[in-house]
C-alpha positions in Angstrom: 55.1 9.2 24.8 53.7 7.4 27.7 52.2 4.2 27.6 48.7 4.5 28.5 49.0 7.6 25.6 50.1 4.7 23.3 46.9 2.3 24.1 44.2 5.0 23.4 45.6 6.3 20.2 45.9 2.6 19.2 42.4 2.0 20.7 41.1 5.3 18.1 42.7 4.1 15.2 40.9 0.4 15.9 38.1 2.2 16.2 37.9 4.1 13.1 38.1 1.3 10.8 35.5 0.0 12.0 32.5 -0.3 9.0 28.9 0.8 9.6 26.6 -1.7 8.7 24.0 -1.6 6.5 20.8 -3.7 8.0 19.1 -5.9 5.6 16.1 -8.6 5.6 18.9 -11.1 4.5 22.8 -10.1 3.4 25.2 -13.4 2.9 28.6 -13.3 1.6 30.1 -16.2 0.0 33.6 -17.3 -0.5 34.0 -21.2 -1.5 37.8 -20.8 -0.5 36.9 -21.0 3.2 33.8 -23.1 4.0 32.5 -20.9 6.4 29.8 -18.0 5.9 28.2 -15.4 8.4 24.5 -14.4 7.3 22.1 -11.8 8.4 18.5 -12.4 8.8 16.6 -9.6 9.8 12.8 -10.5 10.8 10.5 -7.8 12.2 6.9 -7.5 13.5 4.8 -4.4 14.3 2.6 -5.1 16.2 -0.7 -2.7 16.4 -3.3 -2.9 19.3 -6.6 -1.1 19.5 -8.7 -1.0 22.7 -11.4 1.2 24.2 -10.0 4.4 26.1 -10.3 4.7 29.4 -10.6 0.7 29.7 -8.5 -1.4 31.9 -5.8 -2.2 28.7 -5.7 2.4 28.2 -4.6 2.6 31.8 -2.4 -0.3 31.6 -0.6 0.9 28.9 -1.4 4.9 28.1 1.8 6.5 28.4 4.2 3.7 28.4 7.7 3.6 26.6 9.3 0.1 26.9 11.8 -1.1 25.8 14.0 -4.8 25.6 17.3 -5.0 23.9 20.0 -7.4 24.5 22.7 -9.3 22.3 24.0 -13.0 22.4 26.7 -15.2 20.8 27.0 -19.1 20.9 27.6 -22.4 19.6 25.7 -25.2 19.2 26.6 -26.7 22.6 26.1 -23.5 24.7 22.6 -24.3 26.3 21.6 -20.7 25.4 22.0 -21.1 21.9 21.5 -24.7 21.5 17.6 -24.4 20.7 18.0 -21.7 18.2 21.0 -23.6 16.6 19.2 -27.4 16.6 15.6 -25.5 15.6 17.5 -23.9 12.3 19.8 -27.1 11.4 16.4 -29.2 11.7 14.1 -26.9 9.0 18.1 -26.7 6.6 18.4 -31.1 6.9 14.4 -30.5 6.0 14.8 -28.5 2.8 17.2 -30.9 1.5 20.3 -28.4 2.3 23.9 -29.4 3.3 24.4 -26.5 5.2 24.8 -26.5 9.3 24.7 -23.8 11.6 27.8 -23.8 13.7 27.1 -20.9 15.7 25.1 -17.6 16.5 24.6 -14.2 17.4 21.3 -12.6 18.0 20.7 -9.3 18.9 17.1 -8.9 20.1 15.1 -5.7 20.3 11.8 -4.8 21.3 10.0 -1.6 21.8 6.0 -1.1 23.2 4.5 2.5 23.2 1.0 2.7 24.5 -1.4 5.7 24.0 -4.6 6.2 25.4 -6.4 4.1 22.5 -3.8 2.5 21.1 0.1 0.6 21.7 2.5 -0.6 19.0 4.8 -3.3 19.4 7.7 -3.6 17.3 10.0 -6.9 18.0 13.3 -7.2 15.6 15.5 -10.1 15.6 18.8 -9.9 14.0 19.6 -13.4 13.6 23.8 -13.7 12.6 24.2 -17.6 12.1 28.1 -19.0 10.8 26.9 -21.4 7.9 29.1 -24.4 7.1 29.1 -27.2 4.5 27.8 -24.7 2.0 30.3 -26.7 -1.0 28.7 -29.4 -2.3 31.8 -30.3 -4.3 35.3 -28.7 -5.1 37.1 -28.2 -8.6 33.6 -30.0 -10.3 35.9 -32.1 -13.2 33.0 -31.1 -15.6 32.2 -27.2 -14.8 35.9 -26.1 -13.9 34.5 -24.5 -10.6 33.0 -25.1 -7.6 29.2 -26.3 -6.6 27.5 -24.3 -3.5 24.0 -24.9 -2.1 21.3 -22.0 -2.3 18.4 -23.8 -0.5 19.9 -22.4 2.9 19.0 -18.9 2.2 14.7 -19.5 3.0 13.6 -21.2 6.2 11.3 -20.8 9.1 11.6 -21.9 13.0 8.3 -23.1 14.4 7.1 -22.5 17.9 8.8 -20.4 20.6 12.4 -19.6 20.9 13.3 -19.3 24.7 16.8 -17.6 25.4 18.2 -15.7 29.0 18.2 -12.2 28.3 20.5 -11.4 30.6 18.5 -8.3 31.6 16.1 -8.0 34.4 13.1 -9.9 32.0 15.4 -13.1 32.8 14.1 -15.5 29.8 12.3 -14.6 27.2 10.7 -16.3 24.0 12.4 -14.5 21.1 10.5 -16.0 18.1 6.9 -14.5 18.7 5.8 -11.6 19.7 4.0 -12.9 22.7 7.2 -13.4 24.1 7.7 -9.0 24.6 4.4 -8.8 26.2 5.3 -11.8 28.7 8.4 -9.9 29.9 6.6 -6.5 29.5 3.0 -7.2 31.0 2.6 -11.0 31.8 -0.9 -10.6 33.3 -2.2 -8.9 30.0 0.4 -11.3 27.6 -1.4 -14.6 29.7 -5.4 -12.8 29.0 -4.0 -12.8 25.0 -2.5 -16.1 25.0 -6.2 -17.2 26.0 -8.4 -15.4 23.4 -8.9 -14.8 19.4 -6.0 -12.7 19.3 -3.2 -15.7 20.1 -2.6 -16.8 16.2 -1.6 -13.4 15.3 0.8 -13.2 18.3 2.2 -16.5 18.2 3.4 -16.0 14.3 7.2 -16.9 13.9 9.0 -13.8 14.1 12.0 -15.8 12.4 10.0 -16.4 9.1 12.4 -16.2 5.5 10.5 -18.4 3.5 9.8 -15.2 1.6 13.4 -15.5 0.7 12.2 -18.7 -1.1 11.3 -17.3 -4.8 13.6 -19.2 -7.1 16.6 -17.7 -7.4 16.6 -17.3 -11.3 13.6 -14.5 -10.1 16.4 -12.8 -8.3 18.3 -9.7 -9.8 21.4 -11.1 -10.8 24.8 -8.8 -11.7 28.4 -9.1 -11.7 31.7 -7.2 -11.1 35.0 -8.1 -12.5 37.4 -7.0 -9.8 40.8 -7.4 -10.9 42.9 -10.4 -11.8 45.2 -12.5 -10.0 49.5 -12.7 -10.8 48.2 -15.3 -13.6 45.6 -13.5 -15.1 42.6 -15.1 -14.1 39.8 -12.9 -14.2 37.9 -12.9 -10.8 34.4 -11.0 -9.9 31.9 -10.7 -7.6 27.8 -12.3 -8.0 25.3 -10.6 -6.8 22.3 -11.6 -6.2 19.4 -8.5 -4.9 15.6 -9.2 -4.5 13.3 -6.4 -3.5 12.4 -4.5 -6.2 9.3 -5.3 -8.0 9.0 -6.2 -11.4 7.6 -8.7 -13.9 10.3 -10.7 -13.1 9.8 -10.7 -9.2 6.1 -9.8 -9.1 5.2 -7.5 -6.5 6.4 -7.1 -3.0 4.1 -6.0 -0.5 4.1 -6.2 3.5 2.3 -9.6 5.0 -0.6 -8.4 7.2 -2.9 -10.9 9.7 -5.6 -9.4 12.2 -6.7 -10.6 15.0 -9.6 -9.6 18.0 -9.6 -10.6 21.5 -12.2 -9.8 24.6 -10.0 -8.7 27.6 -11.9 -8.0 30.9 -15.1 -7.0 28.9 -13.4 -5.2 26.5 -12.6 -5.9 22.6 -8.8 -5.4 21.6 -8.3 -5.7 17.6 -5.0 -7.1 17.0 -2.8 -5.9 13.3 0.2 -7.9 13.0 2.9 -6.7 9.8 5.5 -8.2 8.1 8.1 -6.1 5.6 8.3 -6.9 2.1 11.8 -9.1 1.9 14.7 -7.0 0.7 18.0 -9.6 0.4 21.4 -10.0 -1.2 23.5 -13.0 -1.9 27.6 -11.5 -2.9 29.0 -14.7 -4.0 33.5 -14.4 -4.5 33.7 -15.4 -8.2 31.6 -15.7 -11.3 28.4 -18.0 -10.2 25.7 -19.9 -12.6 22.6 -21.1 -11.2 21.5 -24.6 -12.0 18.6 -26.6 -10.2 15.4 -26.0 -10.2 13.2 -24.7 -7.5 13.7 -26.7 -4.7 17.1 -27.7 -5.5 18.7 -24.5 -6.1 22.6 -24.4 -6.3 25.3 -22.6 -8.6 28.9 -23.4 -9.8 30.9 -20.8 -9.3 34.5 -20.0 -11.3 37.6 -17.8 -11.2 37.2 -17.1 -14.8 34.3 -14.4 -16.1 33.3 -15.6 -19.7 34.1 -13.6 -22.4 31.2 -10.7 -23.1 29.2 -12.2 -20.0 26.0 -9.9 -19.6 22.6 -10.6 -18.1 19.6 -9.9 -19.5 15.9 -9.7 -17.8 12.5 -10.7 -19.5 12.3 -6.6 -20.8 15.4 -7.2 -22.8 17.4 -4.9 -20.7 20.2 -5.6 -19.5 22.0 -6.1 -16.0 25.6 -4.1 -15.6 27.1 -4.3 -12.5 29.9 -0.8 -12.2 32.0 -0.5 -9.1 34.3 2.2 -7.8 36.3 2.6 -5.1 37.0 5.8 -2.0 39.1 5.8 0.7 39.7 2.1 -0.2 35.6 1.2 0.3 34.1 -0.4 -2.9 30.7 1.2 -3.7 28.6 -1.3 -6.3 26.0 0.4 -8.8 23.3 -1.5 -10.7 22.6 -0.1 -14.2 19.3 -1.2 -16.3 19.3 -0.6 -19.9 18.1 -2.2 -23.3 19.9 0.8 -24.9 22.9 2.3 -23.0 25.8 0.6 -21.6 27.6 3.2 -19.1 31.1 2.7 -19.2 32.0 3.2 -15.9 31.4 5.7 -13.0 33.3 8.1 -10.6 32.7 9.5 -7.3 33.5 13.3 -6.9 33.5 13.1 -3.1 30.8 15.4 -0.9 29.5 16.6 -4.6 28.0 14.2 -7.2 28.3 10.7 -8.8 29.2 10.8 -12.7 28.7 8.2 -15.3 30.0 8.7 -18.5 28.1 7.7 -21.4 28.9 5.6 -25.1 28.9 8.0 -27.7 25.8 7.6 -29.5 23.7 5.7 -26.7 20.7 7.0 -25.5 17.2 5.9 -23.9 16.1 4.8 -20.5 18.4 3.6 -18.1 17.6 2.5 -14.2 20.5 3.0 -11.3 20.2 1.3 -8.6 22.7 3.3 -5.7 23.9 2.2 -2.4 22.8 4.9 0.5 26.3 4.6 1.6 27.6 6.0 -1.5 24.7 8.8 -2.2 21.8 9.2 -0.4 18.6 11.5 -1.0 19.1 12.1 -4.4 17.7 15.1 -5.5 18.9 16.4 -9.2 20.2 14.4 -12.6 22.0 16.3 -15.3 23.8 16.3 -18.2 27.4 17.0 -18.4 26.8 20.1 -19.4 24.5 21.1 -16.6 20.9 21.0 -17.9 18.6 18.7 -15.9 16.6 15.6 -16.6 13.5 14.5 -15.5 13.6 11.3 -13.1 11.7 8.9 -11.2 12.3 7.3 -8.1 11.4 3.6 -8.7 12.3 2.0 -5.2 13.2 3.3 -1.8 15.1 0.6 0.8 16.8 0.8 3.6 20.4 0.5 1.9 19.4 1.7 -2.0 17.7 3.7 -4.0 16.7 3.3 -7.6 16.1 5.7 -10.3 15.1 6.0 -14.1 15.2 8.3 -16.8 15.6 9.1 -19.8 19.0 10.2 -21.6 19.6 12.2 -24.9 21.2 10.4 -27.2 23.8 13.6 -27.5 25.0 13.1 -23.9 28.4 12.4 -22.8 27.8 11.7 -19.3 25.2 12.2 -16.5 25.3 13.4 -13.2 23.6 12.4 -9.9 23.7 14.8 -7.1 22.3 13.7 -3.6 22.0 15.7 0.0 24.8 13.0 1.0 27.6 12.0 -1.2 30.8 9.8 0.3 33.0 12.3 1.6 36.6 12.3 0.8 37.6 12.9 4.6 36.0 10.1 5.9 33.9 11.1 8.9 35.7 7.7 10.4 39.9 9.5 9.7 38.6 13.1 10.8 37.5 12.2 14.2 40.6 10.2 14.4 42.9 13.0 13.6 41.0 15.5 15.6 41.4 12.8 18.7 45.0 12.5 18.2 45.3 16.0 18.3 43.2 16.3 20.9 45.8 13.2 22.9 48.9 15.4 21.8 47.7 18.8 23.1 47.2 17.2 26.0 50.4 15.6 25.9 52.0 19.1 25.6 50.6 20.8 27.9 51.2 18.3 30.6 55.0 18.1 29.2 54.8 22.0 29.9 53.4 21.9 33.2 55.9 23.2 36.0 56.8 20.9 38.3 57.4 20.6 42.0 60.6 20.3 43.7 61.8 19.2 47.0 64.6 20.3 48.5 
């Protein structure tokens, strides 16, 4: 086989191991073996803008379609980056945390569609930052395990956050939604900056003090994994906030409003916030100590014997994981009653748990969208439905509750979109190799000219 046929079927199989990712307000994953974390923060605005039709701001921006989008990736001494970087270590040395920010990527988007009354704005930061110094102390003499700092996971940068786009909009101020308008429409952004309406559009965009609710508030579960050649047990922590509860309290989107007078007219500014949706996956068994403020956890190899949680309702917090295609797909189960066994995945069909003998009541699943998605029916084993209710939609999850006979076996969810069992991913590899090797034929085939 030729070279150059070599590269690209290396270049496809590269490619399709490749993982989607799943965006979230904030998604850490924490390994004390290795000092050195990445972090997602996700922080969007929508911004909504009312003026009078046929005004000066309609014919501006009636009809309009914009869009900014651009990615960068530094360290701390690439000019670029170096504001963003020094602005985040600053607020962490503030809140009493350890941790530095050693480098960055951002990837910045932002979109403005303008009708003949109205425009929305919607800027999205995805703020990827390498986190370092997160272990306060190795091999603690009096837990067994090892100390890591939780204060890093809430801050806010102040003021604007200028970066080079790279684009045709040159710089542009990434941390308030100002900064869109200036690339988009500086003559209107400069008229905003000026009236009632700059407060609302000067608001951090990079704001996770919502991430700030003390951590024992926090849905807390764990996974035993496997163990090592020695047989020391070793799990996964997870930490999830987003779904409401008593626990949590309620999560709703932030909202300020604004007006402005623009060339006679009145604009009325409406500036949203999301509800924070976050996970914290921490390599081992974690316990939180501190108090607000001062937040940390000791994490261990070794999973205590019988270790559950519990929540203030007295159910209790099972962590179930499974594995397809060598992906592992992690399921929250609430129950005061039942504790499910296990689960299985029966690929593009259904995902069954299978049920103590005995055990019955009301149990909650929380399910990863990349597992099952728009879940639609729960059974019994034998076929006969049961009633549910969709508790809580996100972007990555969705969680149910119902009830469960206490003659059942084992319940089934079904969903429009269950993992397949030919990976999207390894078919469209296979169908490009075979498209690489007809081709690879019929060329061999190919008659070819002589000269005499």
């Amino acid at each position: 086989m030729r070279p150059l046929l070599v590269v690209a079927l290396f270049a496809i199989l590269l490619a399709g191991f490749v993982l989607p990712a799943h965006a979230a307000d904030l998604d850490a994953k924490i390994d004390t073996t290795v000092d050195n974390a990445s972090a997602t923060f996700t922080a969007v605005k929508t911004i909504t803008m009312k003026y009078e039709q046929g005004g000066s701001i309609s014919n501006q921006l009636n009809g309009k379609n914009d869009k900014i989008e651009f990615t960068i990736s530094g360290t701390a001494s690439d000019p670029n980056m170096a504001g963003l970087i020094q602005a985040n270590n600053k607020v962490l040395l503030e809140s009493n945390s350890p941790v530095r920010v050693a480098s960055a990527t951002v990837h910045y988007i932002a979109t403005l569609k303008g009708g003949p009354s109205s425009a929305q704005m919607l800027v999205k930061v995805e703020y990827q930052p390498t986190i370092q110094k997160f272990v306060m102390l190795k091999e603690d003499a009096q837990t067994g395990g090892d100390i890591i700092d939780l204060q890093w996971r809430a801050f806010k940068i102040d003021g604007p956050i200028k970066v080079n786009s790279g684009t045709k909009y040159g710089e542009i101020n990434i941390n308030q939604a100002i900064g869109a308008l200036e690339a988009l429409y500086p003559d209107l952004a400069s008229k905003l900056s000026s009236s009632g309406a700059q407060a609302v559009l000067t608001e951090p965009v990079m704001d996770f003090t919502k991430f700030n609710i003390p951590m024992t508030n926090w849905h807390f579960l764990f996974d035993q994994v496997g163990t090592n050649e020695s047989g020391v047990a070793r799990a996964l922590s997870v930490y999830s906030l987003g779904e409401s509860s008593f626990r949590e309290g309620t999560f709703e989107a932030q909202e300020t409003t604004g007006s402005a007078s623009i060339d006679g007219q009145t604009i009325a500014i409406n500036s949203q916030t999301p509800p924070p949706s976050g996970q914290i996956t921490i390599a081992g068994y974690s316990k939180l100590q501190g108090s607000a403020g001062q937040e940390y956890a000791t994490v261990t190899k070794e999973v205590p014997s019988a270790a559950t949680t519990t929540t203030d309702d007295n159910n209790k917090i099972m962590g179930l994981s499974s594995d397809v295609d060598g992906n592992t797909y992690f399921v929250l189960a609430k129950s005061a009653t039942i504790t499910p066994i296990h689960y299985t995945i029966d690929p593009n069909n259904l995902i069954r748990f299978e049920i103590p003998e005995g055990q019955g009541g009301e149990l909650q699943l929380t399910l990863p969208k990349s597992m099952i998605d728009q879940i639609h029916t729960v059974r019994n084993g034998e076929g006969k439905e049961i009633q549910f209710q969709q508790v809580l939609l996100t972007s990555t999850s969705t969680t149910i509750k119902f009830t469960v006979p206490d003659s059942t076996e084992s319940i089934e969810v079904l969903g429009t979109h269950v993992v397949p069992e030919f990976p999207l991913s390894l078919m469209l590899i296979v169908i490009s190799i075979g498209a690489v090797l007809i081709a690879t034929n019929a060329f061999n085939q190919k008659p070819k000219l002589r000269f005499s």
